[in-house]
VOGU-3710 file (C-alpha; in Angstrom, 3 decimals, decimal comma):
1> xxxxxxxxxx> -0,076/-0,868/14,663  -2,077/2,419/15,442  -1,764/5,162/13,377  -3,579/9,055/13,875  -3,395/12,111/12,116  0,172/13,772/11,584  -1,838/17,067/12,650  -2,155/15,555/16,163  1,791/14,736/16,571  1,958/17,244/19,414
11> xxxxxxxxxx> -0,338/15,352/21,552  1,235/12,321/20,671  4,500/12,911/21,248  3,160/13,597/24,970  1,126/10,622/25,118  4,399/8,464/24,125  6,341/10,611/26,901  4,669/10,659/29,219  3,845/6,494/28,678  7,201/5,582/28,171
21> xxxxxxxxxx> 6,725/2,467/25,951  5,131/2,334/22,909  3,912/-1,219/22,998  1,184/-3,135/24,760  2,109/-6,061/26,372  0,201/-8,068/24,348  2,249/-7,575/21,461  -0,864/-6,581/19,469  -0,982/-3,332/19,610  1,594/-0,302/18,873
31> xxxxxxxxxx> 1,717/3,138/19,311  3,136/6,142/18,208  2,589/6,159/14,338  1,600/9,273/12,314  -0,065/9,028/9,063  -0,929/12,074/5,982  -1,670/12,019/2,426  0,425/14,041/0,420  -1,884/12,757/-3,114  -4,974/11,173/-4,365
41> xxxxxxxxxx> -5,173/7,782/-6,531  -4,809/6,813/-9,898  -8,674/6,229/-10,327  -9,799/9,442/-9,800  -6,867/11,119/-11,375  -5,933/12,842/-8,473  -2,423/10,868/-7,805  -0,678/14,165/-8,499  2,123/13,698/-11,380  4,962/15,734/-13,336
51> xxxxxxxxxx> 3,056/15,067/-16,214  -0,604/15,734/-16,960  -3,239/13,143/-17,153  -3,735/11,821/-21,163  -7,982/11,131/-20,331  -8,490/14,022/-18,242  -8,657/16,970/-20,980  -12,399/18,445/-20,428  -14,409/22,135/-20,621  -14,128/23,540/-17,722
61> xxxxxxxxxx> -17,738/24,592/-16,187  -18,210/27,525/-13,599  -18,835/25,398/-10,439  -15,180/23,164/-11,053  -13,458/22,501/-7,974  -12,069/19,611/-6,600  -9,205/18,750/-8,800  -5,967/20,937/-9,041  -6,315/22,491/-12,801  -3,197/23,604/-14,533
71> xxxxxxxxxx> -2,427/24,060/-18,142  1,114/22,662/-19,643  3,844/25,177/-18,102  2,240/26,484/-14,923  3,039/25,629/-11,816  0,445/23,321/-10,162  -1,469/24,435/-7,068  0,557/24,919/-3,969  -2,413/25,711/-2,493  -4,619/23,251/-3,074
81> xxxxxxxxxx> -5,890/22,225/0,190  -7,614/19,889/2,245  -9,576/19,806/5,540  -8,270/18,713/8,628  -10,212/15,286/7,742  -8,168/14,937/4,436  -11,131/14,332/2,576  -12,300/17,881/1,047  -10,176/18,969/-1,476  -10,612/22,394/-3,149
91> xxxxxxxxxx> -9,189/25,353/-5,419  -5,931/25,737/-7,870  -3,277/27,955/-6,271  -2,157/31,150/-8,047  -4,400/30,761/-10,994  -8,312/30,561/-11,028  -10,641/28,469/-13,078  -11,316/31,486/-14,878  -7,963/32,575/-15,715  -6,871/28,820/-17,072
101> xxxxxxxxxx> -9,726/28,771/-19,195  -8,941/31,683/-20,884  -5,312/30,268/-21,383  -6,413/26,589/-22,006  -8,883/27,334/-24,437  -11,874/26,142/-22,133  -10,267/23,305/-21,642  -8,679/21,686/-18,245  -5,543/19,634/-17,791  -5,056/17,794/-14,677
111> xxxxxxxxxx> -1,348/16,781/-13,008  -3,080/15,453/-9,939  -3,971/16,888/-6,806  -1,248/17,850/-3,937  -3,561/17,577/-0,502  -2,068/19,459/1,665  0,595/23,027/1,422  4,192/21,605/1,383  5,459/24,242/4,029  2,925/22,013/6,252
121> xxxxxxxxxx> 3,560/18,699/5,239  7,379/19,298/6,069  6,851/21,315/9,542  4,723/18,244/11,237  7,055/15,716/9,617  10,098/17,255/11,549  8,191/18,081/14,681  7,065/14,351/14,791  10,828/13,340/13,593  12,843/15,363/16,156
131> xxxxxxxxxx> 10,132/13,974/18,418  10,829/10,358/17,419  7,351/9,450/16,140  7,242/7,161/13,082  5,429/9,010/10,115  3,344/7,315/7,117  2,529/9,440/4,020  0,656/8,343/1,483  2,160/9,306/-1,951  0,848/7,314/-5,029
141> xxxxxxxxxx> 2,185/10,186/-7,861  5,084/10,487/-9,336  5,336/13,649/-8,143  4,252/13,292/-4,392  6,596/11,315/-3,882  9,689/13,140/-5,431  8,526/16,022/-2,733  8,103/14,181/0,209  11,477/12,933/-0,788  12,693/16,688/-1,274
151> xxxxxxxxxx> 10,864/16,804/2,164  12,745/14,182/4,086  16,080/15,211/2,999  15,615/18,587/4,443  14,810/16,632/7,319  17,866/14,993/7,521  16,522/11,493/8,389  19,501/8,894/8,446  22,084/11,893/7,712  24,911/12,141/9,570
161> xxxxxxxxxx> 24,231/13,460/13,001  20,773/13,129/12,590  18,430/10,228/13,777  17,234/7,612/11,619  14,010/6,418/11,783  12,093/3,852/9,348  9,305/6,275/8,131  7,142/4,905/5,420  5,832/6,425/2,091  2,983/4,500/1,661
171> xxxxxxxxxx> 2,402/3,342/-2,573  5,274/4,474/-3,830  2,932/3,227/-7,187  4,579/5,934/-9,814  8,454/6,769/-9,514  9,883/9,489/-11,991  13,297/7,465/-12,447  15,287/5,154/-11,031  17,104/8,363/-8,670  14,156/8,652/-6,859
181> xxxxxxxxxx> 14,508/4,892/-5,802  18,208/5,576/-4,975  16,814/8,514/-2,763  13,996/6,292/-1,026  16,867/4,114/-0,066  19,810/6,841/0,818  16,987/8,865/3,116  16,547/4,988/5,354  12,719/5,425/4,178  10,431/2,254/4,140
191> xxxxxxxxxx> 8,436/1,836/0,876  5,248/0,061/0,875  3,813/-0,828/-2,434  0,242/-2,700/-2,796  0,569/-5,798/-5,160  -3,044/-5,994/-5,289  -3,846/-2,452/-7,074  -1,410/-3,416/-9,674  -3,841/-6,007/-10,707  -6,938/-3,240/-10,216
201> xxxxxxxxxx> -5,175/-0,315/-12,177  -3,171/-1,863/-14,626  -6,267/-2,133/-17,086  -6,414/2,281/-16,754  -2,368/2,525/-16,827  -1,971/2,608/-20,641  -4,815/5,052/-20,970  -3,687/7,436/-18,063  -0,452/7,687/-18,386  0,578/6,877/-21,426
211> xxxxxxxxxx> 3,383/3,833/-22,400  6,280/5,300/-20,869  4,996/6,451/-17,385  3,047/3,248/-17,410  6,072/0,775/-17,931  9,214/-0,499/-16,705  10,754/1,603/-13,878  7,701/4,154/-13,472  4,957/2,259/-12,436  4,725/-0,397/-9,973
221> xxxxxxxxxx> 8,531/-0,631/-10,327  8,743/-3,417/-7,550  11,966/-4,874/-8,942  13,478/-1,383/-9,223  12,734/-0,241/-5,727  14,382/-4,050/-5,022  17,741/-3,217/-7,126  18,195/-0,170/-5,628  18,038/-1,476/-2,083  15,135/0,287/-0,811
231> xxxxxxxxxx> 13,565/-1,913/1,984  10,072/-2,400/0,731  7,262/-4,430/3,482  4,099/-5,588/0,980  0,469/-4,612/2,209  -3,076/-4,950/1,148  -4,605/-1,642/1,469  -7,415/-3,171/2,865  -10,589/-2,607/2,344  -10,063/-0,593/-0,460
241> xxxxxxxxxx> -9,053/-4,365/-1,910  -9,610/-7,796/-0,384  -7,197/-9,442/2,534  -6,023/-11,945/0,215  -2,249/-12,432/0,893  -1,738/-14,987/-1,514  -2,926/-13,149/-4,400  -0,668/-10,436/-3,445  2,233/-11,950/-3,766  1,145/-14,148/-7,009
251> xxxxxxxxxx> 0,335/-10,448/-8,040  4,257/-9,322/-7,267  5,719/-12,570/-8,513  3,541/-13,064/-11,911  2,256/-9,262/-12,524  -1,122/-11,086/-12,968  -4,361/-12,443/-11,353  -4,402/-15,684/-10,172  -6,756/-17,665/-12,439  -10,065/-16,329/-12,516
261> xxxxxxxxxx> -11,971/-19,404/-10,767  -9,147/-19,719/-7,831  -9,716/-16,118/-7,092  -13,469/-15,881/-6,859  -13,794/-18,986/-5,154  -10,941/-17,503/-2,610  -12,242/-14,261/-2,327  -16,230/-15,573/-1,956  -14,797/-17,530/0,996  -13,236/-15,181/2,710
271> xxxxxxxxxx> -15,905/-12,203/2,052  -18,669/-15,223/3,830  -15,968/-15,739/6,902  -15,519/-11,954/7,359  -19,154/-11,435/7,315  -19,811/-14,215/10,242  -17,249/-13,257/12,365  -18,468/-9,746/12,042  -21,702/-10,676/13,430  -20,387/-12,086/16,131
281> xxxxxxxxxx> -18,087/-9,327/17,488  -20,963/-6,727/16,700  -23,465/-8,880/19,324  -21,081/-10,849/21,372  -22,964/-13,723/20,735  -20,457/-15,969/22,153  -22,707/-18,743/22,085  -22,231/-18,649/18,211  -18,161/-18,838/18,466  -18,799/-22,334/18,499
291> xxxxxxxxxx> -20,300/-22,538/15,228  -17,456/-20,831/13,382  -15,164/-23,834/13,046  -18,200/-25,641/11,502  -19,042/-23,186/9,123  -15,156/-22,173/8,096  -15,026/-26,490/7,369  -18,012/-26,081/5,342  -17,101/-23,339/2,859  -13,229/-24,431/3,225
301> xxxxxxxxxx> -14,810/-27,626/1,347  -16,971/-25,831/-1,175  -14,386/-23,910/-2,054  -11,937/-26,578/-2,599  -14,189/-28,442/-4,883  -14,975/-25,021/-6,869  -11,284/-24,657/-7,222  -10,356/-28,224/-8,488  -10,328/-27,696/-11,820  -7,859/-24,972/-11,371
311> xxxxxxxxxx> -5,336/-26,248/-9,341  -2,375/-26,157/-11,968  -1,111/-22,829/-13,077  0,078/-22,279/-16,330  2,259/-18,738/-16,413  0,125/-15,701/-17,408  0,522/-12,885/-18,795  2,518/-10,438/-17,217  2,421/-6,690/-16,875  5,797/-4,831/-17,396
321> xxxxxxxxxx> 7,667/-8,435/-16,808  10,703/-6,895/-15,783  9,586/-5,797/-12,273  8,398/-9,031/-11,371  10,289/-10,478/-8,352  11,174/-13,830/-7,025  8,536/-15,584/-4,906  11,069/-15,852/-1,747  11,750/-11,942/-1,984  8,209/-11,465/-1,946
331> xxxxxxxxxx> 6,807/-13,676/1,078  9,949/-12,063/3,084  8,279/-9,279/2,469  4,642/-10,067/3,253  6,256/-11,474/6,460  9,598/-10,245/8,448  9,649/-6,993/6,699  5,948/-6,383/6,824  6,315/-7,189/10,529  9,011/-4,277/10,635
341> xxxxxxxxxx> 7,447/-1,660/8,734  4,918/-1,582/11,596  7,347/-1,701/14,834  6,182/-5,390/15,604  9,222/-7,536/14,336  10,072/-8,293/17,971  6,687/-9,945/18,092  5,408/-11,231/14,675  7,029/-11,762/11,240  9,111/-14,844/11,764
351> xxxxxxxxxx> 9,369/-18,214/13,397  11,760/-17,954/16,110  11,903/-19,035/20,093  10,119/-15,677/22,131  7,990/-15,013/19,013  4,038/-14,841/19,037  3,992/-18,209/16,870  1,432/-16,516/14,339  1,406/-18,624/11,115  -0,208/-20,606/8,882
361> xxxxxxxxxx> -0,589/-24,332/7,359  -1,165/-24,506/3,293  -2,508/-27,289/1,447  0,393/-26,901/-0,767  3,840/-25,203/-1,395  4,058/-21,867/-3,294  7,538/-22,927/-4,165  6,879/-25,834/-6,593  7,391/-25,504/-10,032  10,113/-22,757/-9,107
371> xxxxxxxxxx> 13,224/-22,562/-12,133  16,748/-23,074/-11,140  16,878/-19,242/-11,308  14,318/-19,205/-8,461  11,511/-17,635/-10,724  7,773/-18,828/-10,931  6,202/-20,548/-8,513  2,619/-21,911/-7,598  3,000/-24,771/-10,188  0,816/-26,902/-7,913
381> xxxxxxxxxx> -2,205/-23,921/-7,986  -3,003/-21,725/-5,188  -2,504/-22,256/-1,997  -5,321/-22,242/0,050  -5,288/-22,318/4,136  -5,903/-25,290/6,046  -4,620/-24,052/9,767  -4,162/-20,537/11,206  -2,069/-20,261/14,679  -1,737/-17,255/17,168
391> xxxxxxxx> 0,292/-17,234/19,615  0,881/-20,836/19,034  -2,618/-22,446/19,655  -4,646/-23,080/16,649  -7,860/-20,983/16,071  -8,844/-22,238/12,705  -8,925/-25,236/10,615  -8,183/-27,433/14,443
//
């Protein structure tokens, strides 16, 4: 599913016109998608919050830039802006470095950074929604994502009258309260939390944030979002983390890693198969395809010897246990509405007569070892894949 710059909705909008439908004929490929930031991330402390940052408290020098900079009671920047490549960040809106310091005692406190003016944000978002485009805007803050909600409603997607498409806010990681889950579901948006960065920033939550922002409801509220019926489609954020779809949703089901030897010995594997297959699309070396099944066999093997002394898993320790979710809610998501958060559900996302026939063959079920309440999971260790299909004919693992 293609996405391009909201900036450039005009010219899609035309494109999509002018082609009529938005799909190749393949199935494989889909048009007419719009993505923008609205926020940073939690690791650089630019996810841009209500709240200031509890780690980010430092003297401010005379070259600082880059990060909005607001003491407690001013507004942050409405200013602070990015270039057209959503990259360079710069300046505090309304107040300048020197005038906080004067107020903040030489000191800086950080809510985050907003990326782009919210008078822009909202003008592209209802050009490309009267226009019918799908937008995607990444909001990973608290607060980015109670104004692109503000945003949306003055939109009027899914009001009555108005038309109601499934635009994503991609994160969703920090949520003020459980209202602004009621509004992600009441405005028809898709939500599309990454599993996987739970396990990457949960170790900087506490420290960042502070216990309350960084518990049950407010971050990584998966369960939440689930209770208040917002429609939620899992993704990797790749490559800022692995493709690793298992771990994922071990990740939303446990709150946890999978255990340490099982994941290396997974994520080695798939890192070596990436890199070969690479290779081979960079020099076309289709003499080499042939190889590939013998090589996948071998490190399928080594892995699955690395891995034998984990196979059983023994529940770990969870983060905020009470957003974990129930295996089957979680591979529906991974799957069918994965497959509709990018317009391809028609194609991909579940096994039906007309479908592509993507899938896979495990070595083992993800559902043993589940309670009677449908909890838990993977008591037989890790799945690990022994056949992948597309479009019904097997390409590895035959």
């Amino acid at each position: 599913s293609a996405y391009v710059t909201l900036h450039s909705w005009r010219r899609l909008a035309h494109r999509v016109q002018t082609m009529g439908d938005r799909h190749h004929q393949s199935g494989r490929l889909v048009w007419g998608n719009l993505k923008e930031f609205a926020d940073g991330s939690l690791g650089s402390s630019t996810a841009f919050m209500w709240e200031p940052y509890l780690t980010e408290k430092q003297p401010i020098s005379s070259s600082d830039s880059g990060l909005a900079v607001v003491t407690p009671g001013l507004a942050i920047s409405s200013s602070t802006m990015c270039s057209s490549t959503k990259t360079s960040c710069s300046g505090a809106h309304g107040n300048s470095s020197s005038d906080i310091a004067s107020r903040s005692a030489n000191t800086k406190v950080t809510h985050g950074t907003r990326v782009i003016e919210t008078a822009e944000l909202e003008a592209m978002i209802a050009g490309a929604h009267k226009a019918g485009l799908q937008v995607a805007i990444h909001a990973i803050g608290d607060r980015a994502l109670d104004e692109v909600l503000d945003i949306f409603n003055r939109v009027g997607n899914c009001k009555p009258g108005k038309p109601c498409i499934n635009h994503r806010i991609e994160h969703v990681q920090h949520i003020s309260n459980a209202s602004a889950a009621a509004r992600l579901a009441s405005l028809g948006l898709i939500a599309v939390p990454n599993p996987q960065h739970l396990l990457t920033d949960k170790f900087m939550l506490l420290t960042k944030l502070g216990a309350s922002r960084a518990g049950a409801g407010k971050a990584f509220a998966f369960k939440t979002l689930q209770d208040s019926k917002v429609v939620m489609g899992f993704s990797s954020d790749w490559p800022v983390v692995e493709v690793l779809p298992m771990h994922s949703v071990f990740a939303a089901v446990y709150r946890a890693e999978p255990p340490v030897e099982t994941a290396t010995a997974a994520k080695a594997m798939g890192t070596r198969l990436s890199a070969i297959h690479a290779v081979v699309a960079a020099h076309n070396l289709a003499t080499q395809l042939q190889k590939i099944d013998t090589i996948q066999a071998q490190e399928t093997k080594a892995a699955t010897v690395h891995m034998s002394a984990t196979r059983s898993v023994t529940a770990p320790e969870a983060y905020v246990p009470e957003e974990r979710m129930q295996l089957e809610d979680v591979l529906l998501r991974h799957t069918s509405v994965a497959a509709k958060v990018i317009r391809m559900e028609d194609w991909v996302g579940t096994l039906a007569a007309g479908m592509k026939g993507d899938f896979i063959i495990l070595d083992r079920s993800p559902f043993q070892g589940l309670t009677g309440k449908g909890e838990g999971g993977f008591g037989a260790g890790m799945p690990q894949v022994v056949k992948t299909y597309m479009d019904g004919v097997c390409v590895y693992g035959c």
